[in-house]
GUROZA-401632 format. One record per residue (C-alpha): x, y, z; residue in three letters. Coordinates in pm, whole numbers, plus 50000, padded with zeros to 5 digits. Layout:
BEGIN
XYZALA
...
END
This chain:
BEGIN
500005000050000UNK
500815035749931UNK
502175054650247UNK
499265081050277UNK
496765046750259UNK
495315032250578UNK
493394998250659UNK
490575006950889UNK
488514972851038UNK
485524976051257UNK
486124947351509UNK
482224952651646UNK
481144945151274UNK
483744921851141UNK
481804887851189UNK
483964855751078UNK
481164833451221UNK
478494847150956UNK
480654843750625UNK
483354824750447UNK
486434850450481UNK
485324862250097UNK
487564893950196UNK
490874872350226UNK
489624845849927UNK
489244875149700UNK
491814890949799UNK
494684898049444UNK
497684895549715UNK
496714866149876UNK
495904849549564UNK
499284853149456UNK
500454831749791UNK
501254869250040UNK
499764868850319UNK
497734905450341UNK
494294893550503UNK
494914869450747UNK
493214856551051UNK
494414879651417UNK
495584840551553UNK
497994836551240UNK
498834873551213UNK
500344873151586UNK
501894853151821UNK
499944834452096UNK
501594852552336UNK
501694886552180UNK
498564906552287UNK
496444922452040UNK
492604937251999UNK
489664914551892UNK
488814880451843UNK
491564852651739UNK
489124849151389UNK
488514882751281UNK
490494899051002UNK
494064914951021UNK
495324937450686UNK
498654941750606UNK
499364978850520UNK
502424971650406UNK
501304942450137UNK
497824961650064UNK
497134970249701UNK
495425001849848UNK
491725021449754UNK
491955019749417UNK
491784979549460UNK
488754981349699UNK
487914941949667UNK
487914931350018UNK
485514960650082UNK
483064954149820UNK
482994914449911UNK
482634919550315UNK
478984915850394UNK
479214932250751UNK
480524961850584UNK
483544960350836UNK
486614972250621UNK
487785006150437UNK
490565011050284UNK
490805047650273UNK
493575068850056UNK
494545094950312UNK
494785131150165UNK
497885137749947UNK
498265171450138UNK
498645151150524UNK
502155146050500UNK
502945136450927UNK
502525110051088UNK
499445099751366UNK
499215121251679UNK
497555088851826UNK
496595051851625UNK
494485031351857UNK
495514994551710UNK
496224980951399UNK
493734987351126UNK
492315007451400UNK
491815048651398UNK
494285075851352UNK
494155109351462UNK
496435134151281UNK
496965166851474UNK
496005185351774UNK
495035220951902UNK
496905241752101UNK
495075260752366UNK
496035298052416UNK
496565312152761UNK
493325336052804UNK
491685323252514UNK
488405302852433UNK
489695275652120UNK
486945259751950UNK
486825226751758UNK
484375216951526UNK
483855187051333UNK
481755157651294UNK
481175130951557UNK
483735097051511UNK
486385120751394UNK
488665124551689UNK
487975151851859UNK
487515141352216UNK
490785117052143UNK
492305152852159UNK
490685164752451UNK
491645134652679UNK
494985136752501UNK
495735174152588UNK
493945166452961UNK
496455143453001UNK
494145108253056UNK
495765092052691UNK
499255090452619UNK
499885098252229UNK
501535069152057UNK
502765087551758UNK
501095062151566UNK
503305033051740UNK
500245015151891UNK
501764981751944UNK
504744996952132UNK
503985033952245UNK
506435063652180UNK
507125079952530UNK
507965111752612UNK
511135118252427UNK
510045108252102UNK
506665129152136UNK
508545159352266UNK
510765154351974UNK
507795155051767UNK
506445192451889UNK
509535205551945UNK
509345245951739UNK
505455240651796UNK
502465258451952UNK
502195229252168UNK
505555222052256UNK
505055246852605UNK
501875227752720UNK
502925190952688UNK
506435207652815UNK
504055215653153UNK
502205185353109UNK
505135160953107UNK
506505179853417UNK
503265177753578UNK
503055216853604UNK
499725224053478UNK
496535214253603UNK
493385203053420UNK
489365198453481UNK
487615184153234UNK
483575182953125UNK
482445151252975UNK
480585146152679UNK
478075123452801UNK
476655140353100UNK
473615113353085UNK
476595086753262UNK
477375107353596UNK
475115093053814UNK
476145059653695UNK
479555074653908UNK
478055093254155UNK
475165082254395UNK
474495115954627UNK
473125146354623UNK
474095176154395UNK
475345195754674UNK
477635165354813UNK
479185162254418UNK
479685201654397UNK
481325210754729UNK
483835185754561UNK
484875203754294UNK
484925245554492UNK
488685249654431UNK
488305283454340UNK
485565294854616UNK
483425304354290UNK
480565278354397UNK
477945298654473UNK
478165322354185UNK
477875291553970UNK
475145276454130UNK
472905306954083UNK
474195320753731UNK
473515283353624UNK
470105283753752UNK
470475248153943UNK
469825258654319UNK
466695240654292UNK
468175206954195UNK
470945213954502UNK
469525187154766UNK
467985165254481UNK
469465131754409UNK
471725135754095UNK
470035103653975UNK
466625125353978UNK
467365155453800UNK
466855162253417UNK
469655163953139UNK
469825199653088UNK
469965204053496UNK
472375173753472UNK
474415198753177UNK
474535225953400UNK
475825207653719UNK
478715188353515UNK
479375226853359UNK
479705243053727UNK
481825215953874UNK
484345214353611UNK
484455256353611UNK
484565255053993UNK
487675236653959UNK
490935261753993UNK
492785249553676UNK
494855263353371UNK
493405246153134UNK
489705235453088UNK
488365213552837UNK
484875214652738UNK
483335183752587UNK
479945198452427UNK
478275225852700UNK
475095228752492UNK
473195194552494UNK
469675195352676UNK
470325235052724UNK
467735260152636UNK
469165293652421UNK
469265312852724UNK
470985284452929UNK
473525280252626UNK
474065319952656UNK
474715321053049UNK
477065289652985UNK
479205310952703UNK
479535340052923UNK
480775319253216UNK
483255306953011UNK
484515338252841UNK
484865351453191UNK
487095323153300UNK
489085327352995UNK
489425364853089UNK
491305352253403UNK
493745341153175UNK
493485302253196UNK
492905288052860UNK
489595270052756UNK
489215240152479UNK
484985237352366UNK
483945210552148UNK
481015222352038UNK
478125213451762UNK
475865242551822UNK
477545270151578UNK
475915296251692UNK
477215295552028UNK
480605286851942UNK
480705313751690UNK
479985338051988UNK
482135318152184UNK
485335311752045UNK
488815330452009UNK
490195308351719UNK
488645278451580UNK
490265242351442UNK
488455220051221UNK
488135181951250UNK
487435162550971UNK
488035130650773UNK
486185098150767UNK
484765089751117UNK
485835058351290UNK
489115051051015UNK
490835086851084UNK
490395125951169UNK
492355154351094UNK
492315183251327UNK
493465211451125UNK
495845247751232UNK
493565273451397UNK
491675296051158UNK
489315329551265UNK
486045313451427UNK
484125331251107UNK
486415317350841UNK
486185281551011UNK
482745279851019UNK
481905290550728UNK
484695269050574UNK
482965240550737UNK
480025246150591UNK
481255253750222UNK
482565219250291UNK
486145235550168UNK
488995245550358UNK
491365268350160UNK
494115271150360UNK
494355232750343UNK
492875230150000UNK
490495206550104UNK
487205192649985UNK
485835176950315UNK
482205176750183UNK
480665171449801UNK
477885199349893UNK
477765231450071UNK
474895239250355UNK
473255264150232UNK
470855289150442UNK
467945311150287UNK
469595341850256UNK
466115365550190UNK
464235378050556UNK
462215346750698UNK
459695335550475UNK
455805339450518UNK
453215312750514UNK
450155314550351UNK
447505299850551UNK
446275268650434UNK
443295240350572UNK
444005236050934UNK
444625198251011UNK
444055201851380UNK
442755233751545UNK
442835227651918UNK
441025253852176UNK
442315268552523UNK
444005241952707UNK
445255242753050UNK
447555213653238UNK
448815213853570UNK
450205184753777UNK
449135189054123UNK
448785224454334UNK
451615244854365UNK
453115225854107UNK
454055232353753UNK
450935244353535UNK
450845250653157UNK
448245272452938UNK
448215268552586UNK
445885296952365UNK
443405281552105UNK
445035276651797UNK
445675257751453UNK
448345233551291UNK
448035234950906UNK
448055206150671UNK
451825204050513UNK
453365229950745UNK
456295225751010UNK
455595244351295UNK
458445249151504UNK
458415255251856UNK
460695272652101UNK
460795287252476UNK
462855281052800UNK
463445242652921UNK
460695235453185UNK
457745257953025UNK
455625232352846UNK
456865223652528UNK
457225187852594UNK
453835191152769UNK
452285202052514UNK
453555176252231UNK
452575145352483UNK
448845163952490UNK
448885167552111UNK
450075133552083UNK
447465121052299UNK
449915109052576UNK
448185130852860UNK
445095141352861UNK
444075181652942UNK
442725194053233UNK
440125220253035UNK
439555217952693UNK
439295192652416UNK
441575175252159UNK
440595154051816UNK
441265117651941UNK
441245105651598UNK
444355122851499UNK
446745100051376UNK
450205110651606UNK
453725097651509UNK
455805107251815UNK
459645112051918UNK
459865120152283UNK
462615146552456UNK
464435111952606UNK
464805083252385UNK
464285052852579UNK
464885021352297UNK
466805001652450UNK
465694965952381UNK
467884943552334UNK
467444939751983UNK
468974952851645UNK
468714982451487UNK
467064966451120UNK
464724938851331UNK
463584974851535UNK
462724990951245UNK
461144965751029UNK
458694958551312UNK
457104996751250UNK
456814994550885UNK
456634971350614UNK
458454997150402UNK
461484990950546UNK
464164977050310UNK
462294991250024UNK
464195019749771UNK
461705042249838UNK
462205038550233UNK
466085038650186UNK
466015069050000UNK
463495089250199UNK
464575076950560UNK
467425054650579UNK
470165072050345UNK
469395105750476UNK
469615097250840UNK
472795075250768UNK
471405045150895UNK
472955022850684UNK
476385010250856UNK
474465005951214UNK
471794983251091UNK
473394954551250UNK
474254968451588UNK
472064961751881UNK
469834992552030UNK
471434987952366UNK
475064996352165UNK
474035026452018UNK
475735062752104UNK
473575093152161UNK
473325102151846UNK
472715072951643UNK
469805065851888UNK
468505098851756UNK
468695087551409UNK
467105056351445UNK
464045072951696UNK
463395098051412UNK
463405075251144UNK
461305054051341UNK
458515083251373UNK
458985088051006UNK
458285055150932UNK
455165056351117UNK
451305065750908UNK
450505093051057UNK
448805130051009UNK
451105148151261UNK
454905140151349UNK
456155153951636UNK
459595158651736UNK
460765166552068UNK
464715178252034UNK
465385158151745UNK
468945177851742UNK
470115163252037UNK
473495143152065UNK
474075149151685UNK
476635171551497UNK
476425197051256UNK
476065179150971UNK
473675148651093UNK
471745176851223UNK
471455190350873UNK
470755163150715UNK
468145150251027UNK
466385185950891UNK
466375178050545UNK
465285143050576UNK
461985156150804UNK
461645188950530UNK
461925168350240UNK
459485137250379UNK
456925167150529UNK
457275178750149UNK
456595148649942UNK
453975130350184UNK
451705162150206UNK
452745154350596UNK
452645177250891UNK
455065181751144UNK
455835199251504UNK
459155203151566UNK
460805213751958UNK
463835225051953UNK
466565246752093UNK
469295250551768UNK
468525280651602UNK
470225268251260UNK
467815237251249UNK
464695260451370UNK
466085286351100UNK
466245261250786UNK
462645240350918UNK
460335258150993UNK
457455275150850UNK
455955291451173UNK
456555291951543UNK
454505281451870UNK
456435301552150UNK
456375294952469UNK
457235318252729UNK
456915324553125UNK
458345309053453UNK
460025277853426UNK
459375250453624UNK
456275266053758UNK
453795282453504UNK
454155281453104UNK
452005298752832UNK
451855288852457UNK
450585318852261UNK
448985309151898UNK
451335301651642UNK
452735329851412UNK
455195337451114UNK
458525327451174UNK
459515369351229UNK
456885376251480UNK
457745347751649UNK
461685349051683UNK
461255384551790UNK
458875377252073UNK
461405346752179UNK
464195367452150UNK
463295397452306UNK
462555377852604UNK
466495361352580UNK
467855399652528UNK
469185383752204UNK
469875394351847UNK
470645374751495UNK
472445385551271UNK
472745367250901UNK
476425360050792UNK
476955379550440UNK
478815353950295UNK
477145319350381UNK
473685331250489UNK
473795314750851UNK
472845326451156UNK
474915347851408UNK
474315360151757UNK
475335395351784UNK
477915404352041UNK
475835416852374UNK
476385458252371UNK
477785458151970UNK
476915482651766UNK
474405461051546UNK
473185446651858UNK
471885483851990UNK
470325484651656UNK
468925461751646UNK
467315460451987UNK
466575494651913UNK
464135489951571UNK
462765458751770UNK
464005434651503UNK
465835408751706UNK
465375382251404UNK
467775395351172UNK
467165432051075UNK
465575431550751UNK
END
């Protein structure tokens, strides 16, 4: 194989007991007697360690006819090898290779003292290999995975770098690190107290209480951490790792299960901290906030689960909207065949068309001097998606499990006979079966090329069809719970933060897949949801929600996308702006210029 060509197997996938090794009997090299697919027992001796079974599949690199053969990949019916031409321009070697045939991460940022660095890039790609890298919980192997390269050789390696200071301090021990998780969901599978007992923990800096109220979670303080929601969840992880008195902090995704004002608080908390001159890493999906966020920005990309690329640091706006051109000039690469694109005209009006459900007043409450929700008479149209926004804890969900007929109102009246295909806030699929037998058993579509185009290809559903539900990350059980409500025959689909756990792109392409199946079923949909960008390219009007959370909400009818992001926004004390080169959306610095004007003319939706 060519030196800038990798073998990549998926050990989870790979599945010698289900086929008849086509990959190696196929295989030119081995037909010509060379051993380049070979069984992990013959490729290694029995007392040399190595990952996977004894029977699954090792490929030589070295012996490898590379991509442009592609045999072994085409004949493997678990879909469990690439063989992937690396670009021509990645001339270094791994930061980090995790096995043989395994993944390879190629570069890493470099946090800046008083800065906040972003990184941005698909999920699989390698970007939270960097942050337990740089926070000092995985040693880089330089690509030696079988024999590690130690501390000379990756000092060596940095030497004249931005980098070579901090893993200077981090080899001597001399810098100190807190770290946020990704998957908040998985503390109290650690931790079995109170939220109190796990904070007081974590107040290095004597900054607790300051936290506790700017994060809005002295409510949840004597709860049970097992008890309390994901965004409350979000905000505790977020105030114990920024309690912490560290240099660095590294940020693994602060916006999950946040509402836009939560997200807001978070950023400003953490432009503070940078402020005191310690130096902040934030892997982050939500672009809006990271655009508002972030100092400098680094790119991941590549193909996730072979190998990611973490690219030099750019200006946050270039990044982005490199990212989204799917180009990135400085490295002259094409990372994706299309661009995402974003209406650039003001927000588009909606003719009013036959409602398909008009509901009346409806009120909700669950128990005295607990939460209570009213929701004004109003209509859902035939072919629209409404979207819906407000606080966390104000109703929304509420109000989809009413609509869906999951609860029933305490005043007023639904239609019963309204056919309701339903994705709740928290996915809860975990049967112990896979991901194909789950789907087929909603519709008899699945499998079919209409299904596969419409659902399955768009939600990128394809290369987890085999894996069991229990398995799943985050965000692949988001794709498969939304194409699951897709798949349903229904009148109404209703989606309760289907942007959840996903990145940009999936997010993208979760939007297009419910736009273009809304589109060419004559199908409604309701969509709740706290990213702006997938509100901004879904929606054709908005139900907001406003009031006091976790006490009393209020649903006003819906309106055109304008008069609605206004009203929402105005209650945030938050303006958009639209980039004037890509079209996206862009929160406008708090006190800048455009933001004063904005406030100002009372257009807090983009001025027009």
């Amino acid at each position: 194989m060519t030196d800038d060509s990798i073998a990549v197997v998926d050990l989870d996938r790979c599945q010698p007991d289900r086929c008849n090794y086509e990959c190696a009997n196929f295989c030119p090299p081995n037909r010509t007697g060379k051993e380049c697919i070979v069984t992990r027992r013959e490729a290694y001796d029995e007392d040399e360690p190595f990952a996977g079974g004894p029977d699954q599949i090792r490929i030589s690199e070295e012996i490898c006819l590379g991509e442009s053969c592609g045999i072994c990949v085409g004949k493997c019916p678990f879909d469990a090898i690439e063989i992937i031409n690396l670009p021509q321009e990645l001339d270094e070697e791994p930061v980090h290779r995790y096995g043989d045939n395994a993944f390879s991460l190629y570069g890493l940022p470099a946090p800046g003292e008083g800065r906040v660095t972003g990184i941005l890039g698909p999920n699989g790609i390698g970007k939270t290999t960097a942050v337990r890298i740089l926070a000092d919980e995985l040693a880089p192997n330089l690509g030696r995975w079988d024999e590690g390269a130690g501390w000379e050789a990756i000092m060596e390696e940095y030497r004249g770098t931005a980098l070579q200071s901090y893993l200077e301090a981090l080899r001597k021990e001399a810098v100190t690190v807190a770290r946020k998780p990704q998957y908040v969901d998985r503390i109290p599978e650690q931790f079995g107290g109170n939220t109190r007992e796990l904070l007081s923990r974590t107040d290095e800096r004597g900054a607790l209480d300051e936290l506790v109220e700017r994060l809005s979670i002295g409510p949840v303080m004597d709860q049970p951490i097992d008890s309390i929601s994901g965004g409350e969840l979000q905000r505790v992880a977020l105030a114990a790792t920024l309690a912490r008195d560290a240099d660095f902090y590294f940020l693994d995704e602060i916006t999950p299960y946040l509402d836009i004002s939560q997200r807001m608080a978070a950023a400003r908390l953490i432009g503070e901290l940078a402020d005191d001159d310690r130096s902040m890493l934030v892997v982050e999906h939500d672009l809006a906030i990271l655009d508002l966020l972030a100092d400098s920005l680094h790119v991941a990309y590549g193909e996730p689960g072979a190998y990611g690329v973490i690219t030099s640091p750019k200006s946050v706006r270039n990044g982005i909207n490199e990212y989204l051109a799917g180009y990135l000039e400085n490295e002259n690469m094409r990372i994706r065949p299309d661009a995402i694109e974003f209406e650039e005209h003001t927000p588009r009006t909606v003719a009013t068309g036959d409602p398909l459900v008009e509901y009346p007043a409806i009120e909700k409450s669950y128990g005295e001097g607990e939460f209570s929700l009213t929701v004004e008479s109003g209509a859902i149209f035939e072919n629209e998606v409404l979207g819906v926004v407000g606080p966390n804890g104000i109703g929304k969900s509420t109000f989809a499990e009413l609509i869906a007929g999951r609860l029933d109102p305490d005043a007023g009246s639904l239609d019963t006979q309204l056919q309701v295909a339903y994705k709740p806030q928290y996915i809860e699929i975990d049967r112990p079966m896979r991901v194909d037998a789950f789907l087929s058993s909603i519709t008899t579509d699945f499998g079919t090329s209409y299904w596969q185009t419409e659902i399955a290809q768009p939600l990128q559903l394809e290369r987890i069809m085999e894996q069991s539900l229990t398995d799943l990350s985050g965000g692949e059980r988001q794709r498969v719970a939304i194409a699951a409500c897709l798949s349903e025959d229904a009148d109404l689909y209703v989606f309760d933060e289907p942007s959840a756990h996903m990145d940009v792109e999936q997010r993208v392409q979760a939007t297009s897949a419910i736009r273009r199946y809304a589109e060419n079923h004559d199908a409604t949909a309701l969509v709740i949801d706290h990213d702006i960008y997938m509100i901004d390219l879904l929606a054709d009007r908005l139900l907001v929600f406003d009031g006091e959370p976790a006490t009393a909400g209020h649903a006003s009818p819906p309106v055109g996308m304008r008069e609605g992001m206004n009203r929402f926004l105005a209650d945030l004390d938050v303006t958009f702006r639209r980039d004037e080169r890509v079209g996206r959306p862009r929160i406008n610095k708090p006190g800048s210029r455009l933001d004063r004007e904005q406030k100002h003319a009372g257009e807090y939706y983009y001025a027009p």
